[in-house]
C-alpha positions as CSV (number, residue, x, y, z in Angstrom):
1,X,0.0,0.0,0.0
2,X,1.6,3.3,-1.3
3,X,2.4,5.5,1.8
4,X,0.5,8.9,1.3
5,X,1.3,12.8,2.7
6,X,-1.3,12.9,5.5
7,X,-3.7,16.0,5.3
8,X,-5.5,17.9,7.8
9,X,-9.0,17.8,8.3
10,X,-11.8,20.5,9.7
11,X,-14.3,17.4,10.1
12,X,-13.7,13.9,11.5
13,X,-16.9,11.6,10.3
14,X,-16.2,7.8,11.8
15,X,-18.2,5.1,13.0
16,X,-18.9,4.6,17.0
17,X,-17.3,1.2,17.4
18,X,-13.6,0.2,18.4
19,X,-11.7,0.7,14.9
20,X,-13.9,3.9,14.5
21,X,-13.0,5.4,17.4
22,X,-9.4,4.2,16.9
23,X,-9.6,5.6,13.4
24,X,-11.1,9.2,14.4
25,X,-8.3,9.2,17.1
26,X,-5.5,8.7,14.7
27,X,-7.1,11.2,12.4
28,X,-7.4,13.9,15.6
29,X,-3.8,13.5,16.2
30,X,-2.8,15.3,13.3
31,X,-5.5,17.6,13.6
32,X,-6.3,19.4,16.9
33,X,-9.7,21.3,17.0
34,X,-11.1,18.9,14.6
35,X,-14.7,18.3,14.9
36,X,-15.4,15.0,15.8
37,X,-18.5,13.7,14.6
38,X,-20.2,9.8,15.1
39,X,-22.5,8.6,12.1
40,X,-23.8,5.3,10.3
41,X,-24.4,4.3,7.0
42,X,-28.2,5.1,6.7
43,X,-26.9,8.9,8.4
44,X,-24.2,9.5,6.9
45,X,-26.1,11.3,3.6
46,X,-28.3,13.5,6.3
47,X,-24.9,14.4,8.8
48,X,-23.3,15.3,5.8
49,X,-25.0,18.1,5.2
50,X,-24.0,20.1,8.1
51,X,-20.7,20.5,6.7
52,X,-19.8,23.6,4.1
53,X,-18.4,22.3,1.0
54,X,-15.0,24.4,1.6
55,X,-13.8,21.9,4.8
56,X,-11.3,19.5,5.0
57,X,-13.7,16.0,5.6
58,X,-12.3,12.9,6.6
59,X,-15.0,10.3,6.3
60,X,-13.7,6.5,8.0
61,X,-14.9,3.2,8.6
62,X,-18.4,4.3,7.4
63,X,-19.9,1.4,4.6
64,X,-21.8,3.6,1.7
65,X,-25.3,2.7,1.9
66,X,-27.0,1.8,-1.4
67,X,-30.0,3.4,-0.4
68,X,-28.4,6.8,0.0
69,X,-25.6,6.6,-2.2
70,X,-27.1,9.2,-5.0
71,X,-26.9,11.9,-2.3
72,X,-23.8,10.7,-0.5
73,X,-21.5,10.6,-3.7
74,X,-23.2,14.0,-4.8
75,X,-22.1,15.5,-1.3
76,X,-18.9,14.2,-1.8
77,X,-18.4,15.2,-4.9
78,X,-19.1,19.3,-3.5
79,X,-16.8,18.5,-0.5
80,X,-13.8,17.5,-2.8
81,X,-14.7,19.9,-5.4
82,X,-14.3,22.9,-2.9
83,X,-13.2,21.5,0.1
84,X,-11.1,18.5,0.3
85,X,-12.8,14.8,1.2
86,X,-11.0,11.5,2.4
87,X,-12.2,8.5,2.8
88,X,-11.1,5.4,4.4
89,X,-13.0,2.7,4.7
90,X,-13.0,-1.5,4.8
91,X,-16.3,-2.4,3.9
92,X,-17.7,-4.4,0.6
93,X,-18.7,-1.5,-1.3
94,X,-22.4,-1.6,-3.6
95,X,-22.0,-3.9,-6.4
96,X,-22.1,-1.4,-9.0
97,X,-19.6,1.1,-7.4
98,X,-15.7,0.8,-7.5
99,X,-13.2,3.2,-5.8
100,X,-12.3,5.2,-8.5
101,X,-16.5,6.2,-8.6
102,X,-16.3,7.8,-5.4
103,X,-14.6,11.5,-5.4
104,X,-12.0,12.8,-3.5
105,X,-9.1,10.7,-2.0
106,X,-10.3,7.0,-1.1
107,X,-8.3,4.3,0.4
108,X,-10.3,1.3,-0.1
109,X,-9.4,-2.2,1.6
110,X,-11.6,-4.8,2.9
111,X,-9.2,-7.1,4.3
112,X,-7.5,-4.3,6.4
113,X,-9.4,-2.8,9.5
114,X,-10.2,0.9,9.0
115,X,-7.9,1.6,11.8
116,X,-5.4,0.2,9.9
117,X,-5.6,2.2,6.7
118,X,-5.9,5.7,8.8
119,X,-2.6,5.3,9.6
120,X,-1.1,3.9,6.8
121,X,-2.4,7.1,5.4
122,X,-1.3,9.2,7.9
123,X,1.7,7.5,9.0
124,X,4.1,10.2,8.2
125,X,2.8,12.6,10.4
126,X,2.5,10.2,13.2
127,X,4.4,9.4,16.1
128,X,5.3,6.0,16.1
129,X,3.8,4.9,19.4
130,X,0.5,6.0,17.8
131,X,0.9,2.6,16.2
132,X,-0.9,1.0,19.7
133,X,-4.0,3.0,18.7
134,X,-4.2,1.4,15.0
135,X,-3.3,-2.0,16.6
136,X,-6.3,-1.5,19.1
137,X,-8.9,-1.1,16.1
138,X,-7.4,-4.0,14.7
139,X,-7.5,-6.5,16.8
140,X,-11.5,-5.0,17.7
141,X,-12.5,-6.0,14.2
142,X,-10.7,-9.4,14.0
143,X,-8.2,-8.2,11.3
144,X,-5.0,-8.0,13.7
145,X,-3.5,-10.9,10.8
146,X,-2.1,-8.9,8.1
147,X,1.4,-8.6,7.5
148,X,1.0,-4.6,8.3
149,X,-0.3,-5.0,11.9
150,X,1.6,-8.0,12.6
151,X,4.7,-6.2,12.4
152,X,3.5,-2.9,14.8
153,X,3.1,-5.8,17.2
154,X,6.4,-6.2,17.3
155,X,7.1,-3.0,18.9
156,X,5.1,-3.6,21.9
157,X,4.4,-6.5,24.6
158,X,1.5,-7.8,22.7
159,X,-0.2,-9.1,26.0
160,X,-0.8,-5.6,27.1
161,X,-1.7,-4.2,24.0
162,X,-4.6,-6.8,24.0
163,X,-5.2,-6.0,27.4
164,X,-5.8,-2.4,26.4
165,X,-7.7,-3.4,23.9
166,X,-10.6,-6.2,26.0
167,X,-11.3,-2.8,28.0
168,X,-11.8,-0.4,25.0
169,X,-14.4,-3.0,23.5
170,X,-15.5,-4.0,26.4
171,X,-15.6,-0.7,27.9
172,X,-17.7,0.8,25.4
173,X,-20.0,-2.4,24.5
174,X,-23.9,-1.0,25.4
175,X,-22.9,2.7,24.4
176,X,-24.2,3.1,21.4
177,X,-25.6,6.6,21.5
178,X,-23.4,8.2,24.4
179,X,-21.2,10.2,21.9
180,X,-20.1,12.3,24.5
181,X,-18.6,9.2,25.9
182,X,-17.6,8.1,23.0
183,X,-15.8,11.8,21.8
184,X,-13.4,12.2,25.4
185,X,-12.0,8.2,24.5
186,X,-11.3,9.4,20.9
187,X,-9.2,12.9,22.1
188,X,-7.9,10.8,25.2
189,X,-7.1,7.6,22.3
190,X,-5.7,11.1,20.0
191,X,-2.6,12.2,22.8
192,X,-2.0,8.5,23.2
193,X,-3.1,8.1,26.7
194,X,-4.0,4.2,27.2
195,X,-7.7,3.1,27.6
196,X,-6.9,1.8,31.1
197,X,-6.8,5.6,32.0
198,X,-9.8,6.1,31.4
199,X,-11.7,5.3,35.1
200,X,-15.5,5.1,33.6
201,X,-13.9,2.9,30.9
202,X,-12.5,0.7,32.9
203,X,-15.4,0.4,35.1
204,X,-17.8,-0.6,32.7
205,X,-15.3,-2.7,30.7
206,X,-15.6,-5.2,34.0
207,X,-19.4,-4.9,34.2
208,X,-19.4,-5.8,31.0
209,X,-17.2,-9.0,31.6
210,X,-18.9,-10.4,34.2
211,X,-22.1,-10.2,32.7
212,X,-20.7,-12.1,29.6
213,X,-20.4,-15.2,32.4
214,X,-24.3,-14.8,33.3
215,X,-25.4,-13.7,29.4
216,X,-23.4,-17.2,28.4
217,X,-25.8,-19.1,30.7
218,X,-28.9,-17.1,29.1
219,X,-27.7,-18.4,25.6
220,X,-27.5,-21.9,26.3
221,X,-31.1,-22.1,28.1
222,X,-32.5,-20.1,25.0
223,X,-30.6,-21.0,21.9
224,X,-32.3,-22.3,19.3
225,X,-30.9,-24.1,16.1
226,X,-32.5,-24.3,12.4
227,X,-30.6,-26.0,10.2
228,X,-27.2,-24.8,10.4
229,X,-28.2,-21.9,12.2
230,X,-27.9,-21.3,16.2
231,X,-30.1,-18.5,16.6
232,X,-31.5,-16.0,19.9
233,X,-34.3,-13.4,20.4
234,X,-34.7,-11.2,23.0
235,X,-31.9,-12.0,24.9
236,X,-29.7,-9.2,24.9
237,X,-29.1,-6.1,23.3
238,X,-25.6,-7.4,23.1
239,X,-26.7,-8.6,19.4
240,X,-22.8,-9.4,18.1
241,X,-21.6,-11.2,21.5
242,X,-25.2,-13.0,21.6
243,X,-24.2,-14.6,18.5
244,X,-21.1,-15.5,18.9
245,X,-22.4,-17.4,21.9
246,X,-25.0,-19.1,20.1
247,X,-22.6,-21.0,18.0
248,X,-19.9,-21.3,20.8
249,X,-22.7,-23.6,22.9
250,X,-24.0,-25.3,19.6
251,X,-21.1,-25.6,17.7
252,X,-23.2,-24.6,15.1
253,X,-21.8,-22.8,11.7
254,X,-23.5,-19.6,12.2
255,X,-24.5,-17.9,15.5
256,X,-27.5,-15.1,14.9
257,X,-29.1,-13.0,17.6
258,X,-32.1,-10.7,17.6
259,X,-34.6,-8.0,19.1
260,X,-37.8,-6.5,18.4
261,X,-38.0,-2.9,17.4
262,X,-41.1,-1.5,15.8
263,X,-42.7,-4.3,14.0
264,X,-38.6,-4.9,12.9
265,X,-36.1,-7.3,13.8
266,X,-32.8,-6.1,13.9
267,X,-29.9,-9.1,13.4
268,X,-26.5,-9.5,13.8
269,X,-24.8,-12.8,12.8
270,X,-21.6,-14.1,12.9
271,X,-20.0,-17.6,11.5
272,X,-16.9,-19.1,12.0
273,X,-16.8,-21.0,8.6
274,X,-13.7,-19.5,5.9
275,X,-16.8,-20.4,3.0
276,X,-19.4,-18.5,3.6
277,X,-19.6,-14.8,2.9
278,X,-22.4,-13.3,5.0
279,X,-22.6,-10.1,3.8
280,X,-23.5,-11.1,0.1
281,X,-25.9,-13.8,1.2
282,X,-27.4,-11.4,3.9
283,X,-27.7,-8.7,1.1
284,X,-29.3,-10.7,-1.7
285,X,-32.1,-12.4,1.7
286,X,-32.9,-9.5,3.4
287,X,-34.0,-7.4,-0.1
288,X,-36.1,-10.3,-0.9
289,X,-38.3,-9.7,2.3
290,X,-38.1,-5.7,1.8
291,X,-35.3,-5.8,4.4
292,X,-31.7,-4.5,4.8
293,X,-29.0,-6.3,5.4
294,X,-25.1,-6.5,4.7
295,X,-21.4,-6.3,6.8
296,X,-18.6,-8.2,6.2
297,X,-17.7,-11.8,5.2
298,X,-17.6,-13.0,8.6
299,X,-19.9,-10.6,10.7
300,X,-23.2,-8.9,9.6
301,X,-26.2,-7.7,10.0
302,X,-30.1,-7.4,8.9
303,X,-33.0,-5.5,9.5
304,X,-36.2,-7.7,8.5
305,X,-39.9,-7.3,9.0
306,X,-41.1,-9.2,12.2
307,X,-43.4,-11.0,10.1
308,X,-40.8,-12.2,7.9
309,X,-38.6,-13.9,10.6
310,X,-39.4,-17.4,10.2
311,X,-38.8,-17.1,5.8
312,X,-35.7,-15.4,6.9
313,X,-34.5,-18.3,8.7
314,X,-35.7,-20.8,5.8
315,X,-34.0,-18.3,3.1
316,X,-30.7,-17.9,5.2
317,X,-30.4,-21.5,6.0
318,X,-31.2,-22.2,2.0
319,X,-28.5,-20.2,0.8
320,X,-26.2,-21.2,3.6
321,X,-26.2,-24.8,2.6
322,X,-26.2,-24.5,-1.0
323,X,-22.8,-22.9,-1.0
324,X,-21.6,-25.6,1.4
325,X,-22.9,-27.8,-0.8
326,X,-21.6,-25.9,-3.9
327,X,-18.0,-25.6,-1.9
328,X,-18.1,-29.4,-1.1
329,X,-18.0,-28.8,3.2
């Protein structure tokens, strides 16, 4: 990956999870006073708009929505046209767009985390030990493997790197909308000041841990399988770690947890097969039962009708086996 000059940005638009945090840190680092600002996919068109077309925008770990995308890549078009717009991001991108479609500076990758690419982009203007923050996002998104991150790691005891990182994810797990919370880790992430600093971090990091233990328990008593599908509702709002849970006590090929929200089901699923690509199948499922759905290869999510749930299971399960099948596994 080509090493670029790193630019200075006005706006900071990054995704609340661990490598979007750890991405909108890196980017802060090189640019103090930065506005900091959390968004989604299905937001990002609408947040966009606050900014005036003559800023510096840095847009990261942020998947372009297909149902948006006309206004998204016309908004980025005035940014980069006036302005100047980056964007980093690791997620499969819509079928019919490639990199070189989207305007302004894109560093596209989907087998590096977003952390990663931030500062491979802004690496020259980073101090080295910011490398800890980068390694943190990785290792969040299960994409600590590649040949880039693997040799950060060995510039640090990787054992308390890891460490740091179990209380960032866990530390924030449950916080989805507490952007305040979310901002002071980012500037405290930004001067390189560990997560274990952080006393409210840390705090809920172990809450969060030891109900793991009790929500494990919860699984196995509720945990249903279809096919080759462990699945649970109303467990949890802990969709991701309720999933990985389902297969871990079924030994099932995909693990899939789920709650009610207006007449909706919102899914997350996970598998821990090398086949199967979940965000293609959950794409081409959940459109079929005017749903959403979509993620990575390994880790995903949907948003189905609730009337729709049990086809959605028959559908998944379908398309699941038949590329087994087609795969010989």
């Amino acid at each position: 990956m080509p090493s670029l000059i790193a630019k200075m940005f006005d706006w900071i638009f990054t995704h609340g999870d661990c490598d979007g945090i750890c991405s909108g840190a890196l980017a802060l680092s090189v640019s103090p006073g930065a506005k900091v600002f959390f968004t989604h996919p299905y937001g990002l068109a609408e947040d966009l708009q606050q900014v005036n077309s003559n800023k510096r925008v840095l847009v990261c770990d942020i998947a372009l929505s297909e149902a948006n995308l006309d206004r998204i890549l016309k908004k980025f078009e005035e940014i980069a046209k006036n302005g100047s717009l980056t964007y980093i991001d690791h997620h499969p991108l819509p079928e019919e767009v490639k990199p070189e479609d989207i305007p302004g500076t894109v560093i596209h990758r989907e087998d590096h985390s977003a952390s990663e690419l931030t500062y491979t982009f802004l690496e020259k203007k980073l101090d080295i030990l910011m490398s800890r923050v980068a390694i943190y996002g990785a290792v969040a998104d299960y994409l600590d493997n590649t040949p880039e991150i693997e040799e950060l790691l060995r510039l640090w005891d990787k054992r308390t790197v890891y460490f740091e990182t179990g209380i960032l994810v866990q530390g924030i797990e449950g916080k989805k909308r507490e952007y305040d919370f979310k901002r002071e880790i980012v500037y405290q992430l930004s001067r390189n000041i560990p997560p274990s600093f952080n006393q409210k971090l840390l705090d809920h990091a172990l809450e969060i841990t030891r109900y793991e233990e009790k929500l494990l328990e919860l699984v196995r008593k509720k945990v249903r399988v279809y096919g080759e599908i462990a699945y649970v509702l109303e467990v949890s709002p802990f969709l991701g770690k309720s999933a990985i849970y389902s297969m871990a006590v079924t030994g099932k090929l995909i693990g899939m947890a789920g709650e009610r929200r207006r007449n909706m089901i919102d899914i997350s699923v996970r598998t821990r097969s090398k086949i199967l690509d979940l965000n293609k199948i959950l794409r081409k499922v959940a459109v079929k039962l005017k749903g959403s759905g979509g993620g990575h290869k390994r880790a995903a999510g949907a948003r189905i009708p609730e009337d729709k749930f049990e086809e959605f299971l028959d559908m998944l399960n379908e398309e699941i086996t038949t590329t087994l099948d087609l795969q010989g596994s």
